[in-house]
C-alpha positions in Angstrom: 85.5 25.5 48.0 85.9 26.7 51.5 86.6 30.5 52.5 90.0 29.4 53.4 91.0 27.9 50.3 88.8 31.0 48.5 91.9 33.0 49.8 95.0 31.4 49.0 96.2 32.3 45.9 95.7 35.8 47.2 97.7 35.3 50.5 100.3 33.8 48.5 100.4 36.6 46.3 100.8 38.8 49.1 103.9 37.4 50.4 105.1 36.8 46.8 105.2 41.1 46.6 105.9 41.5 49.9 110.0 40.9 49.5 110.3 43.6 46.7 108.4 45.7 49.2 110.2 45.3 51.9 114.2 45.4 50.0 112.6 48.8 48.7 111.7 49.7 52.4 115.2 48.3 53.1 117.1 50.6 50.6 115.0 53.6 51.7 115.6 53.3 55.3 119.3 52.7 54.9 120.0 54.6 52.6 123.3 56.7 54.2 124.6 52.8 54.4 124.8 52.3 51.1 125.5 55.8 50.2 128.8 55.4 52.7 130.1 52.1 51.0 129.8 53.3 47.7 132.0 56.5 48.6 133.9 54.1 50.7 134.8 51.8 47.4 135.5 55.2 45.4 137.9 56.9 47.7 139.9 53.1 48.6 140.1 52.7 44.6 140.4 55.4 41.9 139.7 58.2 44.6 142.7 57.4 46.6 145.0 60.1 44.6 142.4 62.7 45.0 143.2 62.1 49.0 146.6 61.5 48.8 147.9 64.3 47.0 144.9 67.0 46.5 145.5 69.1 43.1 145.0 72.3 45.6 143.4 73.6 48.6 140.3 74.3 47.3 139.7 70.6 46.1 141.1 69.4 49.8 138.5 71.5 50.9 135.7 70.4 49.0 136.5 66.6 49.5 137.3 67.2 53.4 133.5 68.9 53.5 131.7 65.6 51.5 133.4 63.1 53.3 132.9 64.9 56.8 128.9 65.5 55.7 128.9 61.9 54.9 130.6 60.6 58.4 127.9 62.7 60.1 125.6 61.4 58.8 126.4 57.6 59.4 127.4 58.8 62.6 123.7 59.8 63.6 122.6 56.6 61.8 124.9 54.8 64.5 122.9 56.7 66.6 119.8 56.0 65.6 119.9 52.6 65.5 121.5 52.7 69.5 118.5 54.6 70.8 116.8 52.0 69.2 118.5 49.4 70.9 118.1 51.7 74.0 114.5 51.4 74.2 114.3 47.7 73.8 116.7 46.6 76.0 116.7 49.9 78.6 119.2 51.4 80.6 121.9 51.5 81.2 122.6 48.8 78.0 121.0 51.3 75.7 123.7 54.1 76.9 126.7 51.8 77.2 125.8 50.9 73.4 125.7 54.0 72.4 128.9 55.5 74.3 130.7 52.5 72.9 129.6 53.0 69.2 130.9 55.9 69.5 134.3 55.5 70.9 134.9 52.8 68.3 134.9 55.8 66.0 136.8 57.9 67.8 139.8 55.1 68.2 139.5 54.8 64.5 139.6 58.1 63.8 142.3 58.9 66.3 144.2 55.6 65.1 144.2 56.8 61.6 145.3 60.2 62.3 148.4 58.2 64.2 149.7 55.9 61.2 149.2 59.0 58.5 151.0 62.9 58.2 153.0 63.9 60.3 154.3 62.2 63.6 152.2 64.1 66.1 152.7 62.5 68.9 150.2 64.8 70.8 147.6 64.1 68.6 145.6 61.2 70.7 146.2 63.3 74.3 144.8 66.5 72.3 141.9 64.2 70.6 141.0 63.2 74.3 141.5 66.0 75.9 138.9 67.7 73.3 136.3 65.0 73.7 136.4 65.7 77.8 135.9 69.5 76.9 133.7 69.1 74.6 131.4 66.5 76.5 131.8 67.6 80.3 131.4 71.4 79.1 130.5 71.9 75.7 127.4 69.4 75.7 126.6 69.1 79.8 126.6 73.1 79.6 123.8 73.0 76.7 122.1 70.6 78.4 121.8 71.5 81.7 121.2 75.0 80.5 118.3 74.0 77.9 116.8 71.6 80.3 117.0 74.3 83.4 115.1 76.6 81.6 112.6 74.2 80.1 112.1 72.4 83.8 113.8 75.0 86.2 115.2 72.0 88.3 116.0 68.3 87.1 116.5 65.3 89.1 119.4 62.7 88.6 120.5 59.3 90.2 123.5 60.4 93.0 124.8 57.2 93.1 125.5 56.6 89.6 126.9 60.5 88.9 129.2 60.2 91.7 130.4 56.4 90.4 130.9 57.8 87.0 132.9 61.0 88.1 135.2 58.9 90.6 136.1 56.6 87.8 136.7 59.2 85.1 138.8 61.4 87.7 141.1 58.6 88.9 141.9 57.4 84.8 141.9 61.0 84.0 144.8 61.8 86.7 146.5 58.7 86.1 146.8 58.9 82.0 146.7 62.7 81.3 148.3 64.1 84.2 150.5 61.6 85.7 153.0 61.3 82.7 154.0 65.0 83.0 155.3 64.8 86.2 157.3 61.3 85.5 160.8 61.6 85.3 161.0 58.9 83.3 161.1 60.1 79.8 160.6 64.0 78.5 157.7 66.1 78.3 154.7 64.3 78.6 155.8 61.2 77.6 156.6 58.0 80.0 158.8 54.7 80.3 157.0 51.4 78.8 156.2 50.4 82.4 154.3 53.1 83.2 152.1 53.2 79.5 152.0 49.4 80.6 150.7 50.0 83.9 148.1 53.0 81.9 146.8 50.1 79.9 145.8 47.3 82.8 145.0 50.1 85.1 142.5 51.4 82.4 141.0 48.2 81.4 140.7 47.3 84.5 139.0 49.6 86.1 136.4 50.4 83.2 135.9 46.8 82.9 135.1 46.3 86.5 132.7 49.5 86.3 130.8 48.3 83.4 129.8 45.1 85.5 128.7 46.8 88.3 126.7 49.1 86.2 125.1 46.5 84.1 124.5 43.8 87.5 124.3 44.6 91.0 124.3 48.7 90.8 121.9 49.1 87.4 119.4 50.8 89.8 122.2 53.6 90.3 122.4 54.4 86.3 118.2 55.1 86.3 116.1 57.7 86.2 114.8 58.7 90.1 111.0 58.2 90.3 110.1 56.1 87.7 110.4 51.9 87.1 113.0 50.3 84.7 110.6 50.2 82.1 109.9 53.9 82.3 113.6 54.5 82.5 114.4 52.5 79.3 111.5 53.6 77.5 113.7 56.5 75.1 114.5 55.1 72.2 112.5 55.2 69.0 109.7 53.0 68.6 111.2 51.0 66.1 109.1 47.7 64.2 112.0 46.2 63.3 114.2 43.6 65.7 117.3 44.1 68.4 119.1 41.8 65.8 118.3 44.5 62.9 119.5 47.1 64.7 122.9 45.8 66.1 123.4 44.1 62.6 122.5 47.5 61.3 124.7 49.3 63.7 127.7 47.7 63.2 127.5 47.5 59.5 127.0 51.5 59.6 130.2 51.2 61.4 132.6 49.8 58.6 132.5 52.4 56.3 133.5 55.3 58.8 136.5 53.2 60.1 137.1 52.8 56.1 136.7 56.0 55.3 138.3 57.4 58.7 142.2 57.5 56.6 140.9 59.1 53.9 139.9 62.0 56.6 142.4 62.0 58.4 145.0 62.4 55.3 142.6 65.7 54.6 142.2 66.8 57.8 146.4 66.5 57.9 147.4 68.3 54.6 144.6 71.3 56.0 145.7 71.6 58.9 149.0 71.9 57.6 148.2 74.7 54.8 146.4 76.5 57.4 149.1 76.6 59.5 146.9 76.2 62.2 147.8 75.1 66.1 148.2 71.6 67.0 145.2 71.3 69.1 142.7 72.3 66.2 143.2 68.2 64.6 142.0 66.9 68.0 139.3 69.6 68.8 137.8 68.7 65.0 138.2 64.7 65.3 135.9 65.0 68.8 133.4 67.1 67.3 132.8 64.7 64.4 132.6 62.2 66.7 130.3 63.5 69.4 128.0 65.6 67.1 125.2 62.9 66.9 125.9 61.9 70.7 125.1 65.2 71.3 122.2 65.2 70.1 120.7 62.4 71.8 122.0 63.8 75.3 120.0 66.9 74.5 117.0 65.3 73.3 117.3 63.3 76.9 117.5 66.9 78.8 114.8 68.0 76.9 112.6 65.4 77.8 113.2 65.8 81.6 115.5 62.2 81.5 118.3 63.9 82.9 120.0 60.5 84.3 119.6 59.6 80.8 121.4 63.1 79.3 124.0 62.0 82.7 125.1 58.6 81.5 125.6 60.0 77.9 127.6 62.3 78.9 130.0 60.9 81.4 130.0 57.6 79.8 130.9 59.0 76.6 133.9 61.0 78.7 134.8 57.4 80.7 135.1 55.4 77.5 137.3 57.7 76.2 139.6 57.5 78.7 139.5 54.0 79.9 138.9 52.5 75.8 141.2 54.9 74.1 144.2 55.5 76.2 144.8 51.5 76.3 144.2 51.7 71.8 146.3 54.4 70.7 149.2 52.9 73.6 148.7 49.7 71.2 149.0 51.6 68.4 152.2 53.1 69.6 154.0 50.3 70.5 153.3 48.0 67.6 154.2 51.3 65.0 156.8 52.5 67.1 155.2 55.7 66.9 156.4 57.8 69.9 153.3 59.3 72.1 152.7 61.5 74.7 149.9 61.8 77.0 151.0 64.3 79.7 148.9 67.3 79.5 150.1 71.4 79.5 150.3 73.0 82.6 147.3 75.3 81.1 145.1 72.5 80.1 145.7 70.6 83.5 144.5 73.3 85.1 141.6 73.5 83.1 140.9 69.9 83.0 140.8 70.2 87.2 138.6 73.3 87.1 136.1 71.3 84.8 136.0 68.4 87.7 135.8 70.6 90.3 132.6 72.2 88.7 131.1 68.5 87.8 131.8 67.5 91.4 130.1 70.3 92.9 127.1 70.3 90.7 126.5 67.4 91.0 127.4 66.8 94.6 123.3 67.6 95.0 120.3 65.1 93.4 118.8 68.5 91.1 120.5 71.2 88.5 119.5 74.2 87.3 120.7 76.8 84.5 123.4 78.1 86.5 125.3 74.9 86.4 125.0 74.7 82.7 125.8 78.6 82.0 129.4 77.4 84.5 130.5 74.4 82.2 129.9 76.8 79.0 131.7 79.0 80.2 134.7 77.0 81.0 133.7 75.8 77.6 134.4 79.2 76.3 138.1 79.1 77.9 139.3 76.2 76.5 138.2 77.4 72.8 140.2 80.5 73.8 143.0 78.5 74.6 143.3 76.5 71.5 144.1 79.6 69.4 146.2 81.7 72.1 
């Protein structure tokens, strides 16, 4: 008997207990997957009452706080598996994954908040106004602050900052400003041929953006200074395949769009206990949403990527506005849910002094600490704002 047939049995043994091992490993790594679709099957079966009509605020509160722990959770395992992605494939796919995992929960979240409680219909131009707060000031501020003091200057790609903040300002006029000036219809509301216009206009020009980033401009949406491969080289070092981790990623979707009604009828009945001002539902939604998005910008910042911390950022605040306005108009019009999406006078204000500040900061190739402490504190104002 030859070595090779010495050691058969054995290798066949190996890859006899190898499967065990590996569903184990399987289970272990995933385990806030399975965790979510359990809760997701109690709360759509015998948990639904508990949702529907809490027996007091105290329980609304307690199943609110599990079910938002829980959504964070999957959240930064949507995350995870995108900065995966990321360092396989590079920028800018590895961003444009990750911004668009993350819309996809905010339009669910933001759907569901539509078609349950009350008829807000400044609930989806409050969610997206939060989400630009939150990400050109709230997490840009941290990050250029955190990454200023850490590296006193950081570089960035011009080209692509400036393509980003030229698209974001013309859908951000168009959708959240244009419609209170309209004379079609009152308040911040408009006819159905100017939300239709919103819609093509939106798709449109995010769709043509997103070719020219992923084709003949990519080189804009890099790091300065270092190759592709060193540009794309963020993401976790992951043994497993890009088909595990987009499988993965999507299936970690599922259970927060499932379990984004049973939130949003919590999030509803609080709010309205509380009393609380309109703007609080949308200014919660975004930072459920953009808590693990966060995250990764920081890490980015931290790092000394700051083109990567830049395409998180305003790619997160362009897919909002160019993914969401044409979803929740959908929404509207096949519910008959009445929406607006004309900003206050206040917040338009506000929303112009935030691009003014991202224009002239990064109107250079470098930022510093001031430019991070200026966004905060604009940050600051709108938080104000929200209970004045």
């Amino acid at each position: 008997m030859n070595h090779t047939e010495r050691n058969a049995p054995n290798s066949e043994r190996e890859r006899k207990t190898s499967l065990p091992t590996q569903v184990v490993s399987l289970i272990r790594e995933e385990i806030v997957l399975w965790i979510g679709f359990c809760a997701a099957a109690v709360f759509l079966t015998i948990g639904s009452p508990w949702v529907v009509s809490p027996s007091g605020p105290v329980a609304a509160a307690g199943l609110f706080g599990i079910l938002f722990v829980l959504m964070l959770a999957l959240s930064f395992r949507v995350v995870h598996h995108a900065e995966c992605l990321a360092g396989k494939l590079g920028e800018p796919y590895g961003t444009l994954i990750l911004t668009l995992s993350v819309i996809m929960i905010e339009v669910a979240m933001i759907c569901a908040l539509m078609l349950t409680g009350k008829n807000d219909p400044t609930l989806a131009r409050d969610t997206m106004f939060s989400v630009l707060m939150i990400v050109l000031n709230g997490i840009l501020g941290v990050t250029l602050l955190v990454g200023g003091y850490r590296h006193r200057q950081q570089e960035f790609n011009l080209e692509g900052a400036r393509s980003y903040l030229a698209v974001i300002m013309t859908l951000s006029f168009l959708c959240l400003i244009l419609p209170r000036f309209v004379d079609s219809a009152p308040g911040g509301a408009a006819s159905p041929l100017v939300y239709g216009f919103l819609v093509i206009a939106s798709i449109v020009l995010y769709g043509i953006f997103l070719f020219l980033q992923s084709t003949r401009h990519r080189i804009f949406f890099l790091q300065p200074g270092g190759d592709e491969e060193e540009s794309g080289a963020h993401g976790h070092d992951s043994p497993h395949s890009s088909f595990y981790h987009a499988a993965f990623l999507i299936l970690t979707l599922l259970p927060i769009v499932l379990l984004s009604k049973k939130v949003a009828l919590l999030l509803d009945y609080g709010l309205v206990m509380l009393e609380a001002p309109g703007g609080l539902a949308g200014f919660v939604v975004a930072l459920l949403v953009l808590s693990a998005e966060a995250l990764a910008a920081f890490k980015a910042a931290y790092k000394n990527t700051l083109q990567r911390t830049v395409n998180i950022v305003l790619g997160s605040s362009l897919s909002t506005i160019g993914l969401t306005v044409p979803a929740v108009l959908l929404v509207s019009n096949l519910t008959g849910k009445p929406i607006e999406l004309g900003l206050e006078p206040t917040e338009i204000v506000l929303l112009v002094a935030t691009f003014f500040a991202a224009g002239t900061i990064f109107g250079g190739k470098r930022t510093n600490m001031l430019a991070g402490v200026i966004h905060l504190i604009l940050f600051a104002a709108y938080v104000v704002l929200i209970f004045d």
